[in-house]
ROSE-4610 file (N, C-alpha, C; in Angstrom, 1 decimal, always signed):
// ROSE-4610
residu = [X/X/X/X/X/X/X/X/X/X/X/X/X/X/X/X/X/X/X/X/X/X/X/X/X/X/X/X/X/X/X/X/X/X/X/X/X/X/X/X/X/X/X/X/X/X/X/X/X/X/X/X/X/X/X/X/X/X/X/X/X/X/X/X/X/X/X/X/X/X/X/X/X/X/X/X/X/X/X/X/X/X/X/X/X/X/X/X/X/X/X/X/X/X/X/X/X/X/X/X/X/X/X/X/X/X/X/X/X/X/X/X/X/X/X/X/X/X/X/X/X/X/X/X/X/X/X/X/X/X/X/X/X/X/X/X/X/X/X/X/X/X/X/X/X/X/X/X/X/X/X/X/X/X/X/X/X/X/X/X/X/X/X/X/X/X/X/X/X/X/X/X/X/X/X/X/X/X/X/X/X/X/X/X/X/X/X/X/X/X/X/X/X/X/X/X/X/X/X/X/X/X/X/X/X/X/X/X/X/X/X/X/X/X/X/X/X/X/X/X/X/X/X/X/X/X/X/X/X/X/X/X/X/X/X/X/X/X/X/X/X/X/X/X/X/X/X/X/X/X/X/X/X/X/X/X/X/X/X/X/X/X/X/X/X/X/X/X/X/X/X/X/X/X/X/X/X/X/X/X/X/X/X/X/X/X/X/X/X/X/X/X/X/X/X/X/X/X/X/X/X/X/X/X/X/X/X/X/X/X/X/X/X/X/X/X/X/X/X/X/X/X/X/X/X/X/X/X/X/X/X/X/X/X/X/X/X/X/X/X/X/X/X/X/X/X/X/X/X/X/X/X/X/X/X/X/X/X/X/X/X/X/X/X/X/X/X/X/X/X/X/X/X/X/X/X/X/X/X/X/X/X/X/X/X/X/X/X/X/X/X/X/X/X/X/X/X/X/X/X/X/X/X/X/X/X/X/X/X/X/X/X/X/X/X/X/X/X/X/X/X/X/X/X/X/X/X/X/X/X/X/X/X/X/X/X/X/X/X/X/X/X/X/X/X/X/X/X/X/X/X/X/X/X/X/X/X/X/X/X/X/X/X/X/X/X/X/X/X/X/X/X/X/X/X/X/X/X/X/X/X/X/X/X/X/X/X/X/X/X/X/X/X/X/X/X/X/X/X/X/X/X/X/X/X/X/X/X/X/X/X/X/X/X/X/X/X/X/X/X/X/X/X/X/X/X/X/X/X/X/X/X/X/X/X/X/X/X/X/X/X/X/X/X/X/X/X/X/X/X/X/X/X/X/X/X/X/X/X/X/X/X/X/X/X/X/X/X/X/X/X/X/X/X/X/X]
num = [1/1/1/2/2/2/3/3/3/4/4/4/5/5/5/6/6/6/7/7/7/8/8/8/9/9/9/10/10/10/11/11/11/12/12/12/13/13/13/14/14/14/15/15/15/16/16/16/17/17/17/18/18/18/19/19/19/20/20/20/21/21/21/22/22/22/23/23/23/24/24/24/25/25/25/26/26/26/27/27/27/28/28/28/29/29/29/30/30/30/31/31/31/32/32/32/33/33/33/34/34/34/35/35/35/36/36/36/37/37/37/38/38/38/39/39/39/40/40/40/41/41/41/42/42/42/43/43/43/44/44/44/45/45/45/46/46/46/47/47/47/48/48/48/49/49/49/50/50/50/51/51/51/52/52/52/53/53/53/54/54/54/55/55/55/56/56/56/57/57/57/58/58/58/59/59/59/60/60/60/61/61/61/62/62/62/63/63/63/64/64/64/65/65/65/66/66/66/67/67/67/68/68/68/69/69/69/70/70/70/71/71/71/72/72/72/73/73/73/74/74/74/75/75/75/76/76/76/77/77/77/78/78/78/79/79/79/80/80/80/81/81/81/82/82/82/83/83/83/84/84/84/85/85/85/86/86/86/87/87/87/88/88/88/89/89/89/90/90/90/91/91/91/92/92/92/93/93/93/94/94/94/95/95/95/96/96/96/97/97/97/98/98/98/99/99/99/100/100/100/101/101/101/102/102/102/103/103/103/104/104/104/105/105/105/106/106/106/107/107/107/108/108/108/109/109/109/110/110/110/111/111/111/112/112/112/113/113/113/114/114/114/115/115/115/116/116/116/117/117/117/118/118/118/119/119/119/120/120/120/121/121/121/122/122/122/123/123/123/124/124/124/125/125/125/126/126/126/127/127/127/128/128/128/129/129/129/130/130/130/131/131/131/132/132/132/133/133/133/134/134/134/135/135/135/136/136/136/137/137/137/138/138/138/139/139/139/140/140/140/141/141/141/142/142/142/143/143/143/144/144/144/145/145/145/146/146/146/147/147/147/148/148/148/149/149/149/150/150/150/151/151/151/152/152/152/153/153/153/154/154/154/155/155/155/156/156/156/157/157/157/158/158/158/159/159/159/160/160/160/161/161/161/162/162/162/163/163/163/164/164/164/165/165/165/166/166/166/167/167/167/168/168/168/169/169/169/170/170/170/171/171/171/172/172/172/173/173/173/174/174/174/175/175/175/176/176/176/177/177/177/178/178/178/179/179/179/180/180/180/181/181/181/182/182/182/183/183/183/184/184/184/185/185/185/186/186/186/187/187/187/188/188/188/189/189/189/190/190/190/191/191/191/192/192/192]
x = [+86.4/+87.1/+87.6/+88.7/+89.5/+89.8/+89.0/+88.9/+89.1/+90.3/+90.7/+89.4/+90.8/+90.2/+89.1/+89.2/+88.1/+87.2/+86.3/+85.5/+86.2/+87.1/+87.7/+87.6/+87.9/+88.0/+86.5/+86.7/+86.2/+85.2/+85.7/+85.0/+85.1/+85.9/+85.9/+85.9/+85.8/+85.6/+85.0/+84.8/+83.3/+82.5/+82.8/+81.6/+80.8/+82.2/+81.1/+81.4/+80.0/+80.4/+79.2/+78.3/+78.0/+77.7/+77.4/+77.4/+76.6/+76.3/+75.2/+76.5/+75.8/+76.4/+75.9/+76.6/+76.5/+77.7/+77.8/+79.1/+78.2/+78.9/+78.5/+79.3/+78.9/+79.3/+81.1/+81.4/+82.8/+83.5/+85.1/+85.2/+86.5/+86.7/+87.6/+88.4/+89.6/+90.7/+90.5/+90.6/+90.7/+92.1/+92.1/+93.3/+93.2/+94.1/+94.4/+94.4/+95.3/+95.9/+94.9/+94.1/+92.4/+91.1/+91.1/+90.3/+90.9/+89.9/+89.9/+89.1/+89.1/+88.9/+88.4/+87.7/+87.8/+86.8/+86.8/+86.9/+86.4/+85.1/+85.0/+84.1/+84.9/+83.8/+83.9/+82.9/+83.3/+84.2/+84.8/+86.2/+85.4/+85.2/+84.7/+82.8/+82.7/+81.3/+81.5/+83.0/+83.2/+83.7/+83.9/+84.5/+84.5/+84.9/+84.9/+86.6/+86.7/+88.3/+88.0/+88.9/+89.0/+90.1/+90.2/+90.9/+90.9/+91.6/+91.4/+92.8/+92.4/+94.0/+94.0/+95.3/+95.8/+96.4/+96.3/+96.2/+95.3/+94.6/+93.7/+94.0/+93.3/+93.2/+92.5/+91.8/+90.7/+89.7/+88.8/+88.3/+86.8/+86.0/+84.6/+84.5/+83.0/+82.4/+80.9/+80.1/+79.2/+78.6/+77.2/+76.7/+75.6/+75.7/+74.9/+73.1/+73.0/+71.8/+71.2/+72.1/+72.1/+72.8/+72.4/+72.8/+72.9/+71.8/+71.5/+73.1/+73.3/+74.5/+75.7/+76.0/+77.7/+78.1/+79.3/+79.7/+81.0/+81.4/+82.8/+83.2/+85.0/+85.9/+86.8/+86.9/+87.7/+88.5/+90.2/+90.7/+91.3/+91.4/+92.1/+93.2/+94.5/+95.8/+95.5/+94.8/+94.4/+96.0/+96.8/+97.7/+98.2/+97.8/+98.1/+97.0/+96.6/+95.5/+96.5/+95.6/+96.7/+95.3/+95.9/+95.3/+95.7/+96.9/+97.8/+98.3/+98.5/+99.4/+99.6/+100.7/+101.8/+101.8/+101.6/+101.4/+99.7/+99.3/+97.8/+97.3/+97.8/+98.2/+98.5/+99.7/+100.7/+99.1/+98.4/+97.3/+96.5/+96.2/+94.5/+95.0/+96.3/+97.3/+96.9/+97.0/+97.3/+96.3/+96.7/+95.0/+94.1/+94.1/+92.9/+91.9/+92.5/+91.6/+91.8/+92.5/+92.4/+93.1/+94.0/+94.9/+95.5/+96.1/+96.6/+98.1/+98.3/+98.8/+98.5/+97.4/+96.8/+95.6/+94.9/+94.1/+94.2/+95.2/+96.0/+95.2/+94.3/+93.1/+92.1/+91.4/+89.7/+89.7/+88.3/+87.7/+86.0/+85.9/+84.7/+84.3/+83.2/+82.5/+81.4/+81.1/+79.2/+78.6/+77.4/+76.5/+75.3/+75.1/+73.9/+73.5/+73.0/+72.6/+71.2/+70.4/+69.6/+69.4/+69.0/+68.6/+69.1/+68.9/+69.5/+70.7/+71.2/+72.8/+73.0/+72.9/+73.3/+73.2/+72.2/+72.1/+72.0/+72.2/+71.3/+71.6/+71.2/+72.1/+73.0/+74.3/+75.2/+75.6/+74.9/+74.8/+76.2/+76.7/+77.9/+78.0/+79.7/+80.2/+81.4/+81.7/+82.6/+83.3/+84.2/+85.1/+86.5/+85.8/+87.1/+87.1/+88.3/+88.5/+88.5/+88.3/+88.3/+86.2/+86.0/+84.2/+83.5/+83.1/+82.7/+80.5/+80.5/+79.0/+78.3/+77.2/+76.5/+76.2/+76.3/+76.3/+76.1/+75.0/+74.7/+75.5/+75.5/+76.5/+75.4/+75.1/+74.2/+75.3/+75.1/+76.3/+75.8/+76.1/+76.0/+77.2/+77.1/+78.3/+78.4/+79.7/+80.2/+80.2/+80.9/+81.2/+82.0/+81.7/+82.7/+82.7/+84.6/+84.6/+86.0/+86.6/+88.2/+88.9/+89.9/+90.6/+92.1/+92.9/+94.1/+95.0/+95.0/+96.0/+95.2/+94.4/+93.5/+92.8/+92.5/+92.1/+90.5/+89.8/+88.4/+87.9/+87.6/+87.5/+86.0/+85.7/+84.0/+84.7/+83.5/+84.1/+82.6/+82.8/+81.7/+81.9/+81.0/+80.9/+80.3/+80.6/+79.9/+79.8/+78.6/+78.7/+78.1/+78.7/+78.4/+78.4/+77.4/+77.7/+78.0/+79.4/+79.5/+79.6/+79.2/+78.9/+80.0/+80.6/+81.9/+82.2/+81.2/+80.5/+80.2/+79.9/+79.3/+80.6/+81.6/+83.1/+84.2/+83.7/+84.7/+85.8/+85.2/+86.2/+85.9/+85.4/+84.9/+85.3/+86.7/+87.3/+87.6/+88.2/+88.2/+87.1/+87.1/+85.6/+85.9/+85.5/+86.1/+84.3/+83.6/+82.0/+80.6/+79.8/+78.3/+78.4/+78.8/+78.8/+79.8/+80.7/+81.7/+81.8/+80.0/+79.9/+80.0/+79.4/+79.6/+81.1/+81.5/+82.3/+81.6/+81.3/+80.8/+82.1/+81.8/+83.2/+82.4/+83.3/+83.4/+84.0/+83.6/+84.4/+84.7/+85.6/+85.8/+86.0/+85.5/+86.0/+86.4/+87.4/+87.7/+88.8/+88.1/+88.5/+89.0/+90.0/+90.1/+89.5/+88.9/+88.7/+90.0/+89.4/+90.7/+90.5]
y = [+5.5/+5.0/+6.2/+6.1/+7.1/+7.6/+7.6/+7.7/+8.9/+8.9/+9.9/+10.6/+10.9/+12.0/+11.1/+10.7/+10.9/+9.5/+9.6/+8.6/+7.1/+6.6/+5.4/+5.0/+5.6/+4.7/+5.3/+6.0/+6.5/+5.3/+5.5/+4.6/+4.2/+4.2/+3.8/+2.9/+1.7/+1.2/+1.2/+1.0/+1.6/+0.7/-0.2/-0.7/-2.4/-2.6/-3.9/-4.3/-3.6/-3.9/-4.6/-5.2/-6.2/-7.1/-8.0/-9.3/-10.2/-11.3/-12.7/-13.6/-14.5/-15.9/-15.8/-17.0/-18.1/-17.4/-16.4/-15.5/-14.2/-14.3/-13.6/-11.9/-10.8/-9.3/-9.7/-9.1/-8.8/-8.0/-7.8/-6.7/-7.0/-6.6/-7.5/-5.7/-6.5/-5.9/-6.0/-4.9/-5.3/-5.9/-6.9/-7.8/-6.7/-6.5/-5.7/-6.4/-7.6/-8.4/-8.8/-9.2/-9.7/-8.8/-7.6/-6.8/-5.4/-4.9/-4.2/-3.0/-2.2/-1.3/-1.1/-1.8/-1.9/-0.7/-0.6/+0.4/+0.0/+0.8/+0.6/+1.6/+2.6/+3.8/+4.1/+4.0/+3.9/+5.0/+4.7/+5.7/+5.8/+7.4/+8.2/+7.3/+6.6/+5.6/+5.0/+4.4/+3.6/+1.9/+1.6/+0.9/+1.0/+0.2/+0.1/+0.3/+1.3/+1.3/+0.5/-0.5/-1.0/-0.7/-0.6/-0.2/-0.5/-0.5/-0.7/+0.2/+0.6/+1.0/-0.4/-0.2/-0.9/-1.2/+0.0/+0.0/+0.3/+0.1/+0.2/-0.5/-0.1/-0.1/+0.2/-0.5/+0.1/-1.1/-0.8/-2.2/-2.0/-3.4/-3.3/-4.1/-4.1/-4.5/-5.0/-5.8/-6.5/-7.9/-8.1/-8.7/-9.3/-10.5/-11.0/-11.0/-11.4/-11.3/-9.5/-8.6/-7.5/-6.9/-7.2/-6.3/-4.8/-4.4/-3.0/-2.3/-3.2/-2.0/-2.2/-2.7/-3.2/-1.3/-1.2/-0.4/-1.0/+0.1/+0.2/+1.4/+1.5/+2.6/+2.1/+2.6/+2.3/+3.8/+4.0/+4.4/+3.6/+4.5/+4.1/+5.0/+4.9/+5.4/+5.9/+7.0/+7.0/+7.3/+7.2/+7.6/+6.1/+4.8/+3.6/+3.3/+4.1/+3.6/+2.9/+2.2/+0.8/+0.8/+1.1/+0.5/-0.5/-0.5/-1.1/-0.8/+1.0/+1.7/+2.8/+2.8/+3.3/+5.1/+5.6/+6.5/+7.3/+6.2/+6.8/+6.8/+5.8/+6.1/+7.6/+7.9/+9.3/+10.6/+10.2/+11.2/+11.3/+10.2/+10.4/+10.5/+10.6/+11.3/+12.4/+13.1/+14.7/+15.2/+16.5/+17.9/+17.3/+17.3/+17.1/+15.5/+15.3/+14.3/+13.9/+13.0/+12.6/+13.6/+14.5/+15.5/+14.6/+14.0/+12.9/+13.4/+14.1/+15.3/+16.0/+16.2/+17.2/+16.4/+14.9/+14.5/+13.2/+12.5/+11.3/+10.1/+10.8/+9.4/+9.9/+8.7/+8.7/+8.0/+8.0/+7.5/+7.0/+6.1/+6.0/+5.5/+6.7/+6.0/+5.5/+4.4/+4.4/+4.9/+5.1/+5.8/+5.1/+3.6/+3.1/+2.0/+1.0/+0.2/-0.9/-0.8/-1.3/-2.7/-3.8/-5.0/-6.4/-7.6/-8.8/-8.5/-10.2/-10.1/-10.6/-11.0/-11.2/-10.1/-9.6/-8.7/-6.9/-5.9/-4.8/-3.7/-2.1/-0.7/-0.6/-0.4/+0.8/+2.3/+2.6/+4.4/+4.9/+6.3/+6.6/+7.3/+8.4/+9.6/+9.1/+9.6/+9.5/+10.6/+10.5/+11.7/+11.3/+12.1/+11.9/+13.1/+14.0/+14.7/+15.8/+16.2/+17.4/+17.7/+16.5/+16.5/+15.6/+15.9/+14.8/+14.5/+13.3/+13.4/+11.9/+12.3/+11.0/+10.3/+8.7/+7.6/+6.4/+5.5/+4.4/+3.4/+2.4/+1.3/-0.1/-0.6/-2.4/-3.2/-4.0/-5.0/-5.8/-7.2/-8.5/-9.1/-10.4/-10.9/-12.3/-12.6/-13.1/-14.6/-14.6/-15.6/-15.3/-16.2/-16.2/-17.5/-17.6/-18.8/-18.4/-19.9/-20.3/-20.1/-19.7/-19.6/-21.5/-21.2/-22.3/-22.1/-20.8/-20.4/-19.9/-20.5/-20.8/-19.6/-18.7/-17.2/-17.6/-16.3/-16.4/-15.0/-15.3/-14.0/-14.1/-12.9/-12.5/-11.7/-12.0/-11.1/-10.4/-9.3/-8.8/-7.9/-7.9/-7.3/-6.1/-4.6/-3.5/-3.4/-2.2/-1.6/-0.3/+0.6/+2.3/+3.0/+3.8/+4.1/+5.8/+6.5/+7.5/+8.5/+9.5/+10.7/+11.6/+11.5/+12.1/+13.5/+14.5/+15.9/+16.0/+14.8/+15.4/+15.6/+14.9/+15.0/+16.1/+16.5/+17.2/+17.1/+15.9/+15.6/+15.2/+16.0/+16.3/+17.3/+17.7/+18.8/+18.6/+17.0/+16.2/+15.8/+16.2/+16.1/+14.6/+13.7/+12.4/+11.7/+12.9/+12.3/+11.8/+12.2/+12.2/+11.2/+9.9/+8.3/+8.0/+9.2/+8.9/+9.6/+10.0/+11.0/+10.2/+8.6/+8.6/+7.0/+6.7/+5.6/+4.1/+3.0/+2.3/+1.4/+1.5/+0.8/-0.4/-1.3/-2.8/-2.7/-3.0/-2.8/-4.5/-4.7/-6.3/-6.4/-6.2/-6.3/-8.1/-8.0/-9.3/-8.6/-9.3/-9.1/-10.2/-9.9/-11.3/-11.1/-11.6/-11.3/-10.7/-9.7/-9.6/-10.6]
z = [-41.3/-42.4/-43.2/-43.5/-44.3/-46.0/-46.5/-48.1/-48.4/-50.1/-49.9/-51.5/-51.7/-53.1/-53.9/-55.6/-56.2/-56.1/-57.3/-57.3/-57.1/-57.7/-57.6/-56.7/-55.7/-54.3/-53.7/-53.1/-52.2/-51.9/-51.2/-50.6/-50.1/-49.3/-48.7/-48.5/-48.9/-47.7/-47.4/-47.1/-46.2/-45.7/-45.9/-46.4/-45.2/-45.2/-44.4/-42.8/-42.1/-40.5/-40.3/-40.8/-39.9/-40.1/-39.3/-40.0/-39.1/-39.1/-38.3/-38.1/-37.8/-36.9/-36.0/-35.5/-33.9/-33.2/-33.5/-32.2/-31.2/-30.2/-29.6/-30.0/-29.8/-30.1/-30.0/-31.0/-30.7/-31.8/-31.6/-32.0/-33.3/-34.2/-35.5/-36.0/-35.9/-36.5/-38.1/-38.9/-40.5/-40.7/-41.9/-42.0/-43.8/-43.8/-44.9/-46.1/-45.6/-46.6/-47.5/-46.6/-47.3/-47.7/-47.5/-47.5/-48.7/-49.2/-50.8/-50.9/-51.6/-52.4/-53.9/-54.5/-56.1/-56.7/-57.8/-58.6/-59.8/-60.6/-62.1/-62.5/-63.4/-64.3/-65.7/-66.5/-67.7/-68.0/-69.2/-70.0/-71.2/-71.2/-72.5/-73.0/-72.3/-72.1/-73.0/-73.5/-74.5/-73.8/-72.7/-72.0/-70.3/-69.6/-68.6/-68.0/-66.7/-66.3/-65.1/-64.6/-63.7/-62.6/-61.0/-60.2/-58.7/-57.9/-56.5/-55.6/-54.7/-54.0/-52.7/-52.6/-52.4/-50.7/-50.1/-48.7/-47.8/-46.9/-46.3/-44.6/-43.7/-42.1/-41.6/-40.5/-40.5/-39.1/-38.2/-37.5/-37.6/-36.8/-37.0/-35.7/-35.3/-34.3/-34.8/-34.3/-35.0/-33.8/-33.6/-32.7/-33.3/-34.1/-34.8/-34.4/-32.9/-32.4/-32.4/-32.8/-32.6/-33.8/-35.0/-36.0/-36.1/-35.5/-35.5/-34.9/-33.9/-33.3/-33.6/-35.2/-35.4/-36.0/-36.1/-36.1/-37.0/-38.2/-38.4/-39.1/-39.0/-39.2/-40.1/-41.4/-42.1/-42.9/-43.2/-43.7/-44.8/-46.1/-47.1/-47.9/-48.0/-48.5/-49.8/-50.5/-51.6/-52.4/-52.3/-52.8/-53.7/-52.9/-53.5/-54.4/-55.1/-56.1/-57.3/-58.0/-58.7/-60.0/-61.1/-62.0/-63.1/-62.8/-63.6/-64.7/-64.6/-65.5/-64.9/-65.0/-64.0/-64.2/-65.6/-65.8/-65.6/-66.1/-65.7/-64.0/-63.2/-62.0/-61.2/-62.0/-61.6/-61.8/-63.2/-63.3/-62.6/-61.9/-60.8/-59.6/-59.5/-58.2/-58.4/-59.4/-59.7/-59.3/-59.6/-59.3/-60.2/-60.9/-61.9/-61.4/-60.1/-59.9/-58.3/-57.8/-56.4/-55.2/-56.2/-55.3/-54.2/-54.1/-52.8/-52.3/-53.1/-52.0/-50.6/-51.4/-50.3/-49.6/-50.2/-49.8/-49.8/-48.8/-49.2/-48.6/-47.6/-46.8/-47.2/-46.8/-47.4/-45.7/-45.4/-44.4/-44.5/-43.5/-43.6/-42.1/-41.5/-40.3/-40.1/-39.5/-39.4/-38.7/-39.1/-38.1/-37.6/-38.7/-38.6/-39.6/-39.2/-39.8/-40.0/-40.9/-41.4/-42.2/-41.4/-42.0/-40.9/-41.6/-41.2/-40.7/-40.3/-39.9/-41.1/-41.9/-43.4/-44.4/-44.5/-45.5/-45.0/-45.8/-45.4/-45.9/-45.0/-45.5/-44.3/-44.7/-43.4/-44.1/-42.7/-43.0/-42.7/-43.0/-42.3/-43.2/-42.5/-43.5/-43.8/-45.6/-46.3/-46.3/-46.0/-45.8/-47.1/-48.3/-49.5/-50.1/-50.4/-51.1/-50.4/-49.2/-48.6/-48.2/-48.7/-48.7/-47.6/-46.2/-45.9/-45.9/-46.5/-46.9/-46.4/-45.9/-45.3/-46.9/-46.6/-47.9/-47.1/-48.0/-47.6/-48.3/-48.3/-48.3/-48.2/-49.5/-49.7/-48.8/-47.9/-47.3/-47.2/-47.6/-47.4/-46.8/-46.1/-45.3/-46.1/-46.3/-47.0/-46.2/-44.6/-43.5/-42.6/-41.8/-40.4/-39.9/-39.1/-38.6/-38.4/-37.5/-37.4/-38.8/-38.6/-39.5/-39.2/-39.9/-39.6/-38.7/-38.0/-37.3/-35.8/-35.7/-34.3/-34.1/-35.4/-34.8/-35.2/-35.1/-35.8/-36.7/-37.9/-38.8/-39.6/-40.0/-40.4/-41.6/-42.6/-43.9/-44.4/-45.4/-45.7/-47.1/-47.8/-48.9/-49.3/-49.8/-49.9/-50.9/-51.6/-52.7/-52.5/-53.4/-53.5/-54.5/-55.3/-56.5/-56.1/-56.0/-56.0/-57.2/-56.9/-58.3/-57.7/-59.0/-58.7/-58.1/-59.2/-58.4/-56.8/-56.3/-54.9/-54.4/-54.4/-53.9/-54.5/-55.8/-56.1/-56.7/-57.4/-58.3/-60.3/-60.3/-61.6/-62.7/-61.9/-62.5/-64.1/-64.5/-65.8/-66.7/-67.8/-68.1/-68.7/-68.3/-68.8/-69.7/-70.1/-70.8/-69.5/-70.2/-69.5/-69.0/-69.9/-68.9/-67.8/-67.3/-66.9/-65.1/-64.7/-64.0/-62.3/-62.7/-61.1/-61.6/-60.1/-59.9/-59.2/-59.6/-59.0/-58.0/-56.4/-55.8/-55.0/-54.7/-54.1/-53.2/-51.5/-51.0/-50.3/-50.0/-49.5/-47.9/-46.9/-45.5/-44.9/-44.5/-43.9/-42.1/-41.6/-40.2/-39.2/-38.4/-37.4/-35.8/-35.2/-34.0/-32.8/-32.5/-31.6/-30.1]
């Protein structure tokens, strides 16, 4: 998975490959349309900023009787980060924070995973900022099934609390409560 620059995102992603059911192993395209990125760190530790980007791609693999060996790869466009100001936007583009210039994907791969087909950890490297660092990932699965258009899709939920410093992006002193990013990652997939 591809995560780029600062704490907001990074993340990848990352976050949700495995999952349970009554399916046998198989292998799921990320549907973008449905799947996320979200974002929240306090500002000046007076408030909370809220955020997500907005593009992401990415697939997973997952064998319910076999949790242990799901696997997924997700990339995220850090350049579409979206907070809903257009100007403050332009700033966590800049040097002083995501550089998405120069560091426009984030990624994220697994290495490993721990627990149920419902709940658990996925291990893997975060590759954001020019940093890539092994990071665990809480995942729970949300569901799986037919969809209306005859396909079959699994969805899953992540969480990550990244410290901004490990990535290198702490160049803005934005206050002591402002040091790590807590991200949500949303996976939804369709069977190929």
């Amino acid at each position: 998975m591809k995560l780029s620059h600062q704490g907001p995102l990074a993340a990848a992603l990352l976050a949700c490959a495995t999952v349970s059911g009554a399916a046998h192993a198989a292998d799921y395209a990320l549907d973008p349309t449905h799947s996320f990125v979200q974002f929240k760190i306090k500002h000046l530790g007076y408030s909370w900023m809220f955020g997500r980007f907005d593009k992401m791609d990415g697939k997973f693999s997952y064998d319910p009787a076999k949790p242990e060996a799901s696997t997924i790869e997700v990339s995220v466009d850090t350049s579409s980060i979206n907070t809903n100001h257009a100007e403050r936007d332009k700033h966590l583009r800049s040097k002083e924070f995501l550089e998405t210039d120069k560091f426009g994907t984030a990624t994220f791969k697994s290495t490993g995973y721990k627990g149920s087909a419902d709940k658990g950890v996925l291990s893997g490297v975060l590759s954001f900022h020019g940093v890539d660092k092994p990071i665990d990932v809480q995942i729970e699965k949300v569901g799986e099934g037919k969809d209306p258009w005859g396909g079959y899709r699994a969805g899953f939920v992540g969480t990550y609390t990244m410290t901004r410093a490990d990535f290198g992006v702490d160049q803005f002193d934005l206050g002591p409560a402002s040091t790590t990013v807590e991200l949500t990652f949303g996976i939804e997939g369709t069977k190929k």
